[in-house]
C-alpha positions in Angstrom: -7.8 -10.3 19.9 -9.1 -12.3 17.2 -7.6 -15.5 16.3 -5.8 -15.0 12.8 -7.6 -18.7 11.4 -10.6 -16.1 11.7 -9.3 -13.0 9.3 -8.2 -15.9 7.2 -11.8 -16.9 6.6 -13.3 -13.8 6.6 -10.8 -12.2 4.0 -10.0 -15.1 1.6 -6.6 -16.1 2.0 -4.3 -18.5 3.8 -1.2 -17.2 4.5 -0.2 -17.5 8.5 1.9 -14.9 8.1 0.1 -11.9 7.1 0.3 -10.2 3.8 1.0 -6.3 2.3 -2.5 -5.4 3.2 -2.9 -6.8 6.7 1.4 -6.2 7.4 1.9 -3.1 6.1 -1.4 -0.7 4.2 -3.9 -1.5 7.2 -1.0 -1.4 9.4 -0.8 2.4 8.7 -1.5 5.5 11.5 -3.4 7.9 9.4 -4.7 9.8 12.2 -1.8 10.4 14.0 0.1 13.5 13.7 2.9 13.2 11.9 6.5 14.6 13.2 8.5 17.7 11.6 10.5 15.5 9.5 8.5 12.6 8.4 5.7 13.3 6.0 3.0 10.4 8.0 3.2 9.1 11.6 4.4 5.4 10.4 3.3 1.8 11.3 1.3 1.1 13.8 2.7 -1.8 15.0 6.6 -1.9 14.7 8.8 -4.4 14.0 11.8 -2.8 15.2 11.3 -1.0 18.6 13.5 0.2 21.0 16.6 -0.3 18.6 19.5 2.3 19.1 20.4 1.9 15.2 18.4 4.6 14.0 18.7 3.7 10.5 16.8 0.7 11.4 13.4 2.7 12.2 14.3 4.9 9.1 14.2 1.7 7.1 11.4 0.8 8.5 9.4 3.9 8.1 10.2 4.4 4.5 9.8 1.3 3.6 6.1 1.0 5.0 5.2 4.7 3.6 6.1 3.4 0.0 4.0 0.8 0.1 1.3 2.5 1.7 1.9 5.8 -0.2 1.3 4.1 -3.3 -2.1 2.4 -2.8 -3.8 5.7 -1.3 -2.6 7.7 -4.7 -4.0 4.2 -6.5 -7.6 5.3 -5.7 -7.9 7.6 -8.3 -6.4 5.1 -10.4 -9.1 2.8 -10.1 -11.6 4.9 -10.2 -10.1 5.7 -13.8 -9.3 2.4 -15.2 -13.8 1.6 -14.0 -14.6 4.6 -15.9 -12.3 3.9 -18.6 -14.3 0.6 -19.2 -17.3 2.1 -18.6 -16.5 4.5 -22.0 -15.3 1.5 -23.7 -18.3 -0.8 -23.7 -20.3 2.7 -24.2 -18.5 3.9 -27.1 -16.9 7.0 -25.7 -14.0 7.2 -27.4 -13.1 11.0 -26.1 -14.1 9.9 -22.6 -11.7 7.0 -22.7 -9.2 9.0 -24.3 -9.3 11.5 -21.2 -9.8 8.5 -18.2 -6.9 7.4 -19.8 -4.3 10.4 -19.6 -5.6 10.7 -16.2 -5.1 7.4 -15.8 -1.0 7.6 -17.3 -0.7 10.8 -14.8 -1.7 9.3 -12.1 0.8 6.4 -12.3 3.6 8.6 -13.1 2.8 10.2 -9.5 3.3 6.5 -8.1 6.3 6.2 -9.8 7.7 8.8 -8.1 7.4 7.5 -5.1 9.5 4.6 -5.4 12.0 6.8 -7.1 12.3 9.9 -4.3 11.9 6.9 -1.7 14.1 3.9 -2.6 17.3 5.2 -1.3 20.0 3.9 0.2 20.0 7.4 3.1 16.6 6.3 3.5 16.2 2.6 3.1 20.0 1.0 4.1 20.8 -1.8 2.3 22.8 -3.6 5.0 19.6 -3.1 7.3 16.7 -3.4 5.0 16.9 -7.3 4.7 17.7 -8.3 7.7 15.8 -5.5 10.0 12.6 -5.1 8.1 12.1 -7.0 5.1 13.2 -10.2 6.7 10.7 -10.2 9.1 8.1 -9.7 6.4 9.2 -11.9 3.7 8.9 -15.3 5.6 6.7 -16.9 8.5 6.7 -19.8 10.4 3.4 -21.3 12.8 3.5 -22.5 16.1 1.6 -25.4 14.9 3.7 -25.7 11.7 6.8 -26.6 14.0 7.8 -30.4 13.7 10.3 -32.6 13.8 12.2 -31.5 10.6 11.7 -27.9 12.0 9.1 -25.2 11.1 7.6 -24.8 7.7 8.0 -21.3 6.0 5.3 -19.5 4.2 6.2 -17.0 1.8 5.1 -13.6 2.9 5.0 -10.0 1.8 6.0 -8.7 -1.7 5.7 -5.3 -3.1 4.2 -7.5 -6.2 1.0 -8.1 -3.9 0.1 -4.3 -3.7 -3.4 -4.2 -5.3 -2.1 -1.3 -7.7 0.4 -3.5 -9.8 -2.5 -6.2 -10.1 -5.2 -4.1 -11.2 -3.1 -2.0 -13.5 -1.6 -4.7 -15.1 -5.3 -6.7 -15.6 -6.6 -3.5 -17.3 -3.5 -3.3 -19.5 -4.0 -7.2 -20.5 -0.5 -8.4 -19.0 -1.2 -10.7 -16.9 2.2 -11.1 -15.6 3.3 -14.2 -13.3 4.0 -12.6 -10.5 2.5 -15.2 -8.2 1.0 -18.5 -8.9 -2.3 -19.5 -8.3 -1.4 -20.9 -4.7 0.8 -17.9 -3.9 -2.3 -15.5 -4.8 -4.6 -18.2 -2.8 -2.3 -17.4 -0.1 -1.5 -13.5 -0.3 -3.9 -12.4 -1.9 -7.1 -11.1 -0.3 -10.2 -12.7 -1.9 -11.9 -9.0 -2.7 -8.6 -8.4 -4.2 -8.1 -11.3 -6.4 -11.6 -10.5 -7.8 -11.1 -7.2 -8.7 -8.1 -8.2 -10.3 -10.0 -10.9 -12.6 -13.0 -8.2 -13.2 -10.9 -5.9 -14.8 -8.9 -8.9 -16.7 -12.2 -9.8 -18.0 -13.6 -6.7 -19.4 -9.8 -6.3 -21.0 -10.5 -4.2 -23.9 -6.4 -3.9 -25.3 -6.6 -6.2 -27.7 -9.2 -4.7 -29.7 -7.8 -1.5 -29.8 -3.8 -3.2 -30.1 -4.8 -3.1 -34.0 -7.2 -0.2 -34.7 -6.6 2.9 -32.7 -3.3 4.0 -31.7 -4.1 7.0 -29.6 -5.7 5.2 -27.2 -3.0 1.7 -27.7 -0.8 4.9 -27.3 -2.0 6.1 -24.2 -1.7 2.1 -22.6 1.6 1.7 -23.9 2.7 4.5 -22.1 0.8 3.2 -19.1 2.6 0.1 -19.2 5.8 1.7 -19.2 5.5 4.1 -16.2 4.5 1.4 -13.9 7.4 -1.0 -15.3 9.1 1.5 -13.7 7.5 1.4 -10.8 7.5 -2.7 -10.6 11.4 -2.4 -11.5 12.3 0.2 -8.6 10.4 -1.7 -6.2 12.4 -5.1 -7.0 15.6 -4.1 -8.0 16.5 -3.1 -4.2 15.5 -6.1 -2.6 17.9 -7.8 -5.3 20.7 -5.4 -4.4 20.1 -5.9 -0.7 20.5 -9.8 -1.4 23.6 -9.5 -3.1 25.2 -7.0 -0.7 24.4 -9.7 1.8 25.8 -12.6 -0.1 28.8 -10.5 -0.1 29.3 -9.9 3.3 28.7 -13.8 4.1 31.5 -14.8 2.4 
């Protein structure tokens, strides 16, 4: 086994404790087939195994599949928003117009998934947070254990997913999801430079004030994966307060 100080070089990022690429999207079987009532064959490493609970695994499983579900129908995406820029700086104003419908279509698609997905008979509140997300959300080092007790490092987010940083650099809203030493730290390095490529070659501005199909076409964009960002958040805050409760 590789040392992890090792992947931490190689891939550009610091975090002890893993992030949504290394925890969750490369943590995906794709080859394996997948059972009568589960669309994928799940994790490859588990968190969770060997629990009677079966709404533990459940949570587990869906949870992952979102995550993972949403960057594998990304790839078109991207491959949209490059052409998209590519018509841009070439003056292809009926080519944009068309990258860009794909483009909205595509992330409608995504939406979905958090919305079909991100249910309480699939993902149980009362075991989400402490069964799966907890596990993911915080990590502590053998060598980070002192004194004063271990130091935490934040962990894994849905707002790391490559999708909602790349979509939102192409649509100019560069929103604070993470700060720079959180996306130092979760971030892959090839990641956080695709992210500033597209940020760079921006073109919304420009069009924000002289052509409204195509300011149109992001708006609705923008929307569609508020959506998206909004599903994927809201539960975790749900499952916090449903906690809260229960600890009182």
């Amino acid at each position: 086994m590789l040392p992890w100080p090792f992947l931490n070089r190689r891939y550009a990022f610091t975090s002890p404790a893993g992030n949504i690429m290394t925890n969750f999207v490369m943590n995906w079987d794709w080859d394996s087939a997948p059972s009568a009532s589960l669309p994928a064959a799940g994790p490859t490493y588990r968190i969770n195994v060997g629990r009677a609970n079966p709404s533990i695994a459940r949570a587990e499983y869906w949870f992952a599949y979102m995550l993972v579900e949403t960057e594998r129908l990304a790839l078109p995406v991207y491959l949209d928003i490059a052409l998209a820029l590519l018509h841009r700086a070439r003056g292809d104003r009926g080519e944009l117009l068309a990258a860009l419908r794909r483009i909205r279509d595509n992330t409608r698609a995504i939406a979905k998934v958090f919305y079909d997905n991100m249910t309480s008979d699939k993902v149980e509140p009362r075991v989400w947070m402490s069964w799966v997300q907890g596990f993911h959300a915080y990590g502590a080092t053998e060598d980070a254990v002192t004194e004063e007790g271990a130091r935490e490092y934040d962990g894994v987010s849905a707002n790391q997913l490559p999708f909602f940083q790349v979509v939102d650099a192409f649509l100019g809203l560069r929103r604070t999801y993470l700060d720079g030493q959180e996306r130092r730290s979760n971030i892959l390095g090839a990641q956080r430079e695709m992210g500033d490529g597209v940020a760079r070659l921006c073109f919304r501005d420009e069009v924000r004030s002289g052509d409204e199909e195509v300011e149109g076409l992001m708006r609705e964009i923008a929307r569609v994966v508020r959506v998206s960002l909004f599903c994927s958040l809201l539960f975790p805050l749900l499952s916090c307060l449903r906690c809260g409760e229960r600890m009182r």
